[in-house]
C-alpha positions in Angstrom: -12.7 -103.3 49.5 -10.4 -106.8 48.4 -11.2 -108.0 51.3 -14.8 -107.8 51.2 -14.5 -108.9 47.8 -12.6 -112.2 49.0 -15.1 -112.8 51.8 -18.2 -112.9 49.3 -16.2 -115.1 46.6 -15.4 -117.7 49.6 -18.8 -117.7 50.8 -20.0 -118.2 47.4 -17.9 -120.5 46.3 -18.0 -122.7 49.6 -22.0 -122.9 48.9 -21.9 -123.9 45.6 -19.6 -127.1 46.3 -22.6 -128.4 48.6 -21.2 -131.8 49.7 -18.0 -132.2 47.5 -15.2 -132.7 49.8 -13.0 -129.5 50.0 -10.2 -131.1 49.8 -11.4 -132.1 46.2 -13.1 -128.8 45.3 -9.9 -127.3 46.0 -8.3 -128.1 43.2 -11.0 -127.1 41.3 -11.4 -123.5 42.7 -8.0 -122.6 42.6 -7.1 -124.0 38.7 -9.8 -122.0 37.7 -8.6 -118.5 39.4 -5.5 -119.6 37.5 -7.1 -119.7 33.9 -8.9 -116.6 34.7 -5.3 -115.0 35.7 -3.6 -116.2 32.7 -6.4 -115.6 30.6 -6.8 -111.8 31.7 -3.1 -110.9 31.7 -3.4 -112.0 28.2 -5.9 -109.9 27.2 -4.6 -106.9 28.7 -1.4 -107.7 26.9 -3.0 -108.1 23.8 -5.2 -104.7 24.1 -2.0 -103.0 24.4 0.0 -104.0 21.6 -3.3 -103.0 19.1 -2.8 -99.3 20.7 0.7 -99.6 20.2 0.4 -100.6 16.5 -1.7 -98.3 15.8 -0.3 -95.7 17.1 2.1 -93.6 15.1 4.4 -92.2 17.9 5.2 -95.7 19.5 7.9 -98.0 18.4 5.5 -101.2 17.4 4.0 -99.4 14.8 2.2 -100.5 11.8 2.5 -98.1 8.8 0.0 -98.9 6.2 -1.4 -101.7 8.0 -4.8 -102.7 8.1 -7.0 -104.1 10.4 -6.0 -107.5 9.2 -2.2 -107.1 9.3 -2.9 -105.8 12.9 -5.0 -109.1 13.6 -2.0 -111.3 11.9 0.7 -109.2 14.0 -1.0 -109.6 17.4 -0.4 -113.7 16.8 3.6 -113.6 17.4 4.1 -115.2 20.4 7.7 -113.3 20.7 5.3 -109.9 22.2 4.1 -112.0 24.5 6.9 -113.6 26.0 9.1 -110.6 26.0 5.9 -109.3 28.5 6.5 -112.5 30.6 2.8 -113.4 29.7 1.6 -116.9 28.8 0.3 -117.7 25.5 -4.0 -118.4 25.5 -5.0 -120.4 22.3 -8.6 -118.8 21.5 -10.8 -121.5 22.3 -9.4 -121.6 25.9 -9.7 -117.8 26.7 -11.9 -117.3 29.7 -14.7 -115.2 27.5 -14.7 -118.5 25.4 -15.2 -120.4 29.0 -17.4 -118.1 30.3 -20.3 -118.4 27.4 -19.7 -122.3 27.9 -20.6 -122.2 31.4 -24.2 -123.4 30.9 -23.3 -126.7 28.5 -23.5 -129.6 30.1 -20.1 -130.3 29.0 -18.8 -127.3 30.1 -15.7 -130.2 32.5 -14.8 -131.4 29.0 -14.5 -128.0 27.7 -12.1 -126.6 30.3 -10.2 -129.7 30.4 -9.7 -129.1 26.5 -8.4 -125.5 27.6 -6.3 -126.0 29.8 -4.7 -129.0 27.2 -4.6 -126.3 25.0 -2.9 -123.7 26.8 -0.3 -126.8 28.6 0.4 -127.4 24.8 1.0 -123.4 24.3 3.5 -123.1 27.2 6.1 -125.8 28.0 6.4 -123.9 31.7 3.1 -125.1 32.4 3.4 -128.7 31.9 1.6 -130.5 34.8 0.8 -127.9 36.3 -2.9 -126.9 35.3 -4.5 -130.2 36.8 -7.3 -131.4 34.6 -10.0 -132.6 36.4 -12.8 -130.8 35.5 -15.0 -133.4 33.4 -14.9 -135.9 36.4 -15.8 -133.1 39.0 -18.3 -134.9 41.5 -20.8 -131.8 41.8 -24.1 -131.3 41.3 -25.5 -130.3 37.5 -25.2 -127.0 37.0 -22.7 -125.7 39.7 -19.7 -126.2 37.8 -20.8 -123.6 35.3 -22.1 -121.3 38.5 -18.3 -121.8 39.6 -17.2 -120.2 36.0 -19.7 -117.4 36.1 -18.3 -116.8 39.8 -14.4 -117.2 39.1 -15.5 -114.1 36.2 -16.3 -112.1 38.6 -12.9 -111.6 39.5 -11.4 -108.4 38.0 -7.4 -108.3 37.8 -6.9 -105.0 36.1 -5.1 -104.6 33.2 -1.8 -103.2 34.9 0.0 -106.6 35.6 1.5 -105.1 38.7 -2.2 -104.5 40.1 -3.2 -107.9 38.6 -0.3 -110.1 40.2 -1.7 -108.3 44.0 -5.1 -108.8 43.2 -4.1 -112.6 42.1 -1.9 -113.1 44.9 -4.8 -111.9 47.6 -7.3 -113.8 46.4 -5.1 -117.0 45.9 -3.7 -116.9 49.5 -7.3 -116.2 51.0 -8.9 -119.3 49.4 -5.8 -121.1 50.1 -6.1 -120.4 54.2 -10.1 -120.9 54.1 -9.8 -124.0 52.2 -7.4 -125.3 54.8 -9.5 -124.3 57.5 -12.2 -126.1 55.9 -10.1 -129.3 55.7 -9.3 -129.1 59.9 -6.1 -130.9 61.0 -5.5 -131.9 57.4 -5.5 -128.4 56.1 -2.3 -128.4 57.8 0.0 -130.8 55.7 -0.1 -128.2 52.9 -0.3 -124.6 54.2 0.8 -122.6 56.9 -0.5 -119.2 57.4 1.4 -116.7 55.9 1.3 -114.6 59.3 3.8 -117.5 60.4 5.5 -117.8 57.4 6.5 -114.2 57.1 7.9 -114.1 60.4 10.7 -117.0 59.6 10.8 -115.2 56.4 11.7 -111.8 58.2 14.4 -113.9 60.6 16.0 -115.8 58.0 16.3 -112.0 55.6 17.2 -113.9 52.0 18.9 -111.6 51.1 21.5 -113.5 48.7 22.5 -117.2 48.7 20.4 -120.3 49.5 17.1 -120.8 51.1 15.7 -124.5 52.0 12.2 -125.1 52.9 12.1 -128.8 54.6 8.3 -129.2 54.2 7.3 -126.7 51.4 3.6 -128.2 51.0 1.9 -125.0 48.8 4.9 -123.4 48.2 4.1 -120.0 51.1 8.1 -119.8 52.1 8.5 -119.3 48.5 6.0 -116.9 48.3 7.2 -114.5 51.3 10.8 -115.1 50.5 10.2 -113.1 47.1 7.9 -110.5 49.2 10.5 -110.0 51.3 13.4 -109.7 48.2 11.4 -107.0 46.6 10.8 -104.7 49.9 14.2 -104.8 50.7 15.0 -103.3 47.5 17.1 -106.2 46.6 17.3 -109.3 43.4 15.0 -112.7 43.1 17.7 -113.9 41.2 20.6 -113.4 43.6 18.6 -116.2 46.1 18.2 -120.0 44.8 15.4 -121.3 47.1 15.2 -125.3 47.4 12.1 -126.9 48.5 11.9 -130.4 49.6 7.8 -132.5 50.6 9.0 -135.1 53.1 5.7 -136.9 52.7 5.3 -140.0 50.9 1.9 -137.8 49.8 1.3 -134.3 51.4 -1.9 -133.5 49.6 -4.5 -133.3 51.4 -7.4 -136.1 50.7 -4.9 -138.6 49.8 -4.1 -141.4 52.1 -0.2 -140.9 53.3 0.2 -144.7 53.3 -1.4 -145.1 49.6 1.0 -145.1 46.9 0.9 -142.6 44.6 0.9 -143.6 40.9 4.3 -145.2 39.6 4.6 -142.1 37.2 5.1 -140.2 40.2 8.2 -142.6 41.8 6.5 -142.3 45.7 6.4 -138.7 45.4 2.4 -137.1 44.4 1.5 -135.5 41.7 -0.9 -133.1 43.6 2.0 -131.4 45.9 3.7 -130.9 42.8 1.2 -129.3 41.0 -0.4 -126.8 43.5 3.4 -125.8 44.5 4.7 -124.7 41.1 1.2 -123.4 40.4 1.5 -121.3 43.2 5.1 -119.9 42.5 4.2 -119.6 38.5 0.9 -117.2 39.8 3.6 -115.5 41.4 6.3 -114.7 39.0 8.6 -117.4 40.3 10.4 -119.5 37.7 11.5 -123.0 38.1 15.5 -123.6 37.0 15.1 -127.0 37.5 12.6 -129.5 39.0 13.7 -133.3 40.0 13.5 -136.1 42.0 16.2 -136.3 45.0 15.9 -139.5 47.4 16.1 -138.7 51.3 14.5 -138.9 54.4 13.2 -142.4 53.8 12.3 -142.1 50.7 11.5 -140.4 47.3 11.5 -136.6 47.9 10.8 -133.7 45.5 12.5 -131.2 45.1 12.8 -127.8 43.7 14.5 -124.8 42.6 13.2 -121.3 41.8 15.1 -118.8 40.5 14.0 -115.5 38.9 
């Protein structure tokens, strides 16, 4: 049934970019399934916690607290993060998004989200790329992109969630690179392939290094593979190094990026720890190392 789900959000999705470059539209698809993902396991956690202050028998509860002592108690940020769950300020919550859709400023108004939510949680500092006000599409599809994104159900078991998220991510990620030709492949291999070094290599313990990491996949299956194999994220350190001067896709590899960036690109970087934070992946460090001819990134995921 996903999969027939995935199919109809791809075809949907590809017809509402009309001539927008996928390489561009991209980014804009996949921040968006992000918010929604954030957004919804934020919810879910927040439902929770009002049943469990409310509820007599369970350790969070209130006694003689009232509807707003439960509202004041369901703002500590400590809940959340003990639930690994990312903090959404109110006016970027994806119900707040959704109702948007239709205003002609609805760019300015994610772009103010995702600000919001950056501002919220440190870990997600460059990584939601705000783009949205400057999106070259035609009037109206942006906000048919939000009410198409909402259509996305994660569940409110986060196990269930993360699959769902982790499906839909990978499938846009191999149709959008499919859609880009030859190009496509400077950022994602398919995770048929990628699973099969995966499987060779067993990371079982110790170090894993990805030469050429583009969207993060070895990263991805490594963890897969960790969990089926009943064993610890934490007991494997996986390095990833982009050897291009720019690996994203759209961008010129003999245009420099901006000096911010020191030669590397801000894009690779982005949809890379993206990628790993939609998985559960945490960075222990991120950097700059120089090698192969130049300014590489690199980085370091631990659980």
């Amino acid at each position: 049934m996903l999969d027939d789900i995935k199919k109809t959000l791809w075809a949907t999705a590809d017809k509402l970019r009309a001539n927008m470059d996928a390489a561009e539209y991209k980014h804009l698809v996949l921040g968006l399934i992000f918010v929604k993902y954030i957004s919804d396991t934020f919810a879910a956690r927040r439902a929770e916690l009002t049943t469990r202050l409310t509820n007599p028998a369970d350790e969070y509860f209130l006694p003689d607290a009232d509807a707003q002592a439960v509202a004041a108690e369901l703002e500590d940020r400590d809940y959340y993060r003990e639930a690994n769950v990312f903090w959404v300020p109110e006016p970027a919550r994806w119900e707040a998004l959704r109702a948007a859709a239709k205003q002609p400023d609805i760019g300015k108004r994610i772009d103010e989200a995702l600000t919001l939510i950056e501002t919220e949680n440190p870990k997600l500092k460059g990584i939601l790329d705000k783009r949205y006000a400057r999106a070259q599409l035609p009037d109206g599809k942006l906000g048919e992109l939000v009410d198409l994104v909402s259509t996305i159900g994660f569940g409110e078991n986060p196990s269930t969630a993360r699959d769902v998220l982790g499906q839909v991510y990978e499938y846009f990620l191999g149709m959008f690179a499919s859609a880009e030709g030859k190009r496509g492949g400077q950022f994602y291999t398919p995770a048929s392939i990628v699973k099969t070094l995966v499987t060779v290599l067993s990371p079982h313990h110790g170090k894993v290094y990805d030469p050429c990491c583009g969207s993060g996949g070895m990263f991805v299956q490594s963890e897969k593979f960790i969990e089926a194999h009943g064993g610890k994220i934490g007991d494997v350190a996986i390095y990833g190094q982009e050897a291009r001067r720019c690996s994203s896709p759209g961008s010129s590899t003999s245009t420099p990026c901006a000096p911010r960036w020191r030669g590397g690109c801000p894009r690779a970087w982005t949809r890379t720890r993206r990628r790993c934070s939609l998985m559960g992946l945490r960075s222990r460090s991120w950097g700059w190392c120089r090698g192969g001819g130049g300014f590489n990134l690199l980085r370091e995921y631990a659980a």
